[in-house]
C-alpha positions as CSV (number, residue, x, y, z in Angstrom):
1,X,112.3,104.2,104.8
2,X,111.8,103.7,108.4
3,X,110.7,100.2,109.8
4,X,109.0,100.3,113.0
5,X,107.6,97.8,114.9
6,X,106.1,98.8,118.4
7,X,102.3,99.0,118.0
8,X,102.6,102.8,119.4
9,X,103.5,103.8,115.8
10,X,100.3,102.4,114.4
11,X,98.2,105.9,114.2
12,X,97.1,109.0,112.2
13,X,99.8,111.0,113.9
14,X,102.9,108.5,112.4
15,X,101.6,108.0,109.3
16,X,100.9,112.0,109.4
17,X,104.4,112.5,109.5
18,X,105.6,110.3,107.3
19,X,103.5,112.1,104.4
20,X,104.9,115.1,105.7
21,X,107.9,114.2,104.8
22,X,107.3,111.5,101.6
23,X,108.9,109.1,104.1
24,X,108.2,105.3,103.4
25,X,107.3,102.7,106.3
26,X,108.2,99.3,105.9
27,X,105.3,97.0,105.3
28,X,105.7,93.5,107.3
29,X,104.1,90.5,106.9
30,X,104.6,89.0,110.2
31,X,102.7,87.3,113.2
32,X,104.9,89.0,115.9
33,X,104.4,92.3,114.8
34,X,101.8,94.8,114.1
35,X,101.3,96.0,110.7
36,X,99.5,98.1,108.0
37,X,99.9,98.9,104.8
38,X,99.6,102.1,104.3
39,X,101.9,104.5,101.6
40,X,103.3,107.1,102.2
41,X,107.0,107.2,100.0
42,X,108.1,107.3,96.5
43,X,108.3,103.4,96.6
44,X,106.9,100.1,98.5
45,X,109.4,98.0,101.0
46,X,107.8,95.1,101.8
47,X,109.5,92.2,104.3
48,X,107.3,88.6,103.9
49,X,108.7,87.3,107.8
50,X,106.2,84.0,107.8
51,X,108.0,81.4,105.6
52,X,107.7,78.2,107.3
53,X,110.2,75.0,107.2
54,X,106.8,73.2,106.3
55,X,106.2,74.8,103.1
56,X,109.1,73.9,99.9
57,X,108.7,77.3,98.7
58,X,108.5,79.0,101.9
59,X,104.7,80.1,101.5
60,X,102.2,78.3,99.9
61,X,101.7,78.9,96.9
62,X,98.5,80.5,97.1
63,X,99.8,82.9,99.7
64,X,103.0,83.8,97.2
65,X,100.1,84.4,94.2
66,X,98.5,86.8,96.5
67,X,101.3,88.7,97.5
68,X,102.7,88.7,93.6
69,X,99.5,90.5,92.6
70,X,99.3,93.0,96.0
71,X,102.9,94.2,94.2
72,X,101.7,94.0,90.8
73,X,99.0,96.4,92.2
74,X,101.3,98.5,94.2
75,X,103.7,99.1,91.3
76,X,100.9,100.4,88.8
77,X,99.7,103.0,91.6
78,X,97.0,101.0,92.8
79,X,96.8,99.9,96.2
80,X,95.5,96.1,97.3
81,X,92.4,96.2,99.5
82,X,92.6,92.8,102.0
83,X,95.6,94.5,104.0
84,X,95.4,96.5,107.3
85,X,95.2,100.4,106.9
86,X,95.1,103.3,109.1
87,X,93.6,104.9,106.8
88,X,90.8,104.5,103.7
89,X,93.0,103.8,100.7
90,X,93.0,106.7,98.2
91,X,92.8,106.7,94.5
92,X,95.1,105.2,92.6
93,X,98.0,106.8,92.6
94,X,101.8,106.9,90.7
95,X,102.8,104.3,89.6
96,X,105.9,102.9,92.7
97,X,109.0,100.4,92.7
98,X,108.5,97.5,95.2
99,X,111.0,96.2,96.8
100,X,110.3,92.6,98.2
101,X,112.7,91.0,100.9
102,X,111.8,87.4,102.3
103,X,113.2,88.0,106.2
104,X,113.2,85.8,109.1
105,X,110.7,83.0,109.3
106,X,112.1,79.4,108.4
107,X,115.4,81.0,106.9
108,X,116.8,78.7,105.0
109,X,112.9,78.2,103.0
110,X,113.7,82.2,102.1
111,X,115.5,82.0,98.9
112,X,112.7,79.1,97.5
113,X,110.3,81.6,98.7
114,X,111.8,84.7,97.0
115,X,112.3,82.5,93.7
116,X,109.0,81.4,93.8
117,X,107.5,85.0,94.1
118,X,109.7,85.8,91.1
119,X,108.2,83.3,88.8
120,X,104.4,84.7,90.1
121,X,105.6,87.7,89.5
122,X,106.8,87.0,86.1
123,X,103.4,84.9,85.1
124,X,101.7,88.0,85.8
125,X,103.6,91.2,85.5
126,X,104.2,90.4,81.7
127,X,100.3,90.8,80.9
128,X,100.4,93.9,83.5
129,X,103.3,95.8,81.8
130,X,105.4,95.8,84.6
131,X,108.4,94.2,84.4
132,X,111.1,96.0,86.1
133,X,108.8,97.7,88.6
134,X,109.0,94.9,91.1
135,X,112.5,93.6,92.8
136,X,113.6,91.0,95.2
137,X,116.2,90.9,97.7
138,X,118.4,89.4,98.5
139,X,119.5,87.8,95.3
140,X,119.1,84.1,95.0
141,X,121.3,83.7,92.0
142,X,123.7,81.3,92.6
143,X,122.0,79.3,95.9
């Protein structure tokens, strides 16, 4: 999994390589940096970097719903349409691990955010059949 974050690596020739390869790039959610969200590993990283000390849970919670079901979607193969790509979006796929990681942002909002997540994530990977495909890090147990 590499994570890259100079806006030189956002082109046909990176993500090239990284399917070469079956190399992962991280997917960021994050105002300072460039992203996209193309695949091209065995499984899906994804750092949310925007909490905000404005928001209780980090995010609000419209914005966690959203990015419970792009990993719902992610994890049964599919891939969610409203993010950046390099590239058209192919058919649905395998079916991937994601790995969620609240990073950066208003800090100390991160494991209210990453709890929050969990519970959208619960609410709707139950009716998707997915539990187990998505995790969060790092753990909040005991905070």
């Amino acid at each position: 999994m590499l994570d890259v974050q100079h806006e030189s690596f956002a082109g046909g020739d990176y993500l090239a390589l990284l399917r070469r390869h079956g190399v992962g790039s991280v997917i960021t959610d994050s105002l300072a940096h460039g992203a996209f969200a193309d695949l091209s590993g065995e499984l899906v990283y994804l750092q949310l970097r925007n909490t905000a000390a404005h928001q209780p849970q980090g995010y609000a919670e419209p914005e966690l719903v959203q990015w419970a079901e792009r990993a719902i979607r992610w994890a049964r193969g599919d891939e969610p349409e409203d993010l950046p790509r390099l590239q058209p979006a192919g058919p649905a796929d395998r079916p991937r691990d994601v790995f969620v990681l609240f990073i950066n942002g208003a800090k100390l909002r991160n494991p209210a955010a990453a709890m929050a997540l969990l519970k959208a994530l619960e609410r709707q990977s139950s009716s998707a059949g997915l539990a187990g495909r998505v995790g969060l890090g790092p753990t909040t147990k005991g905070s």
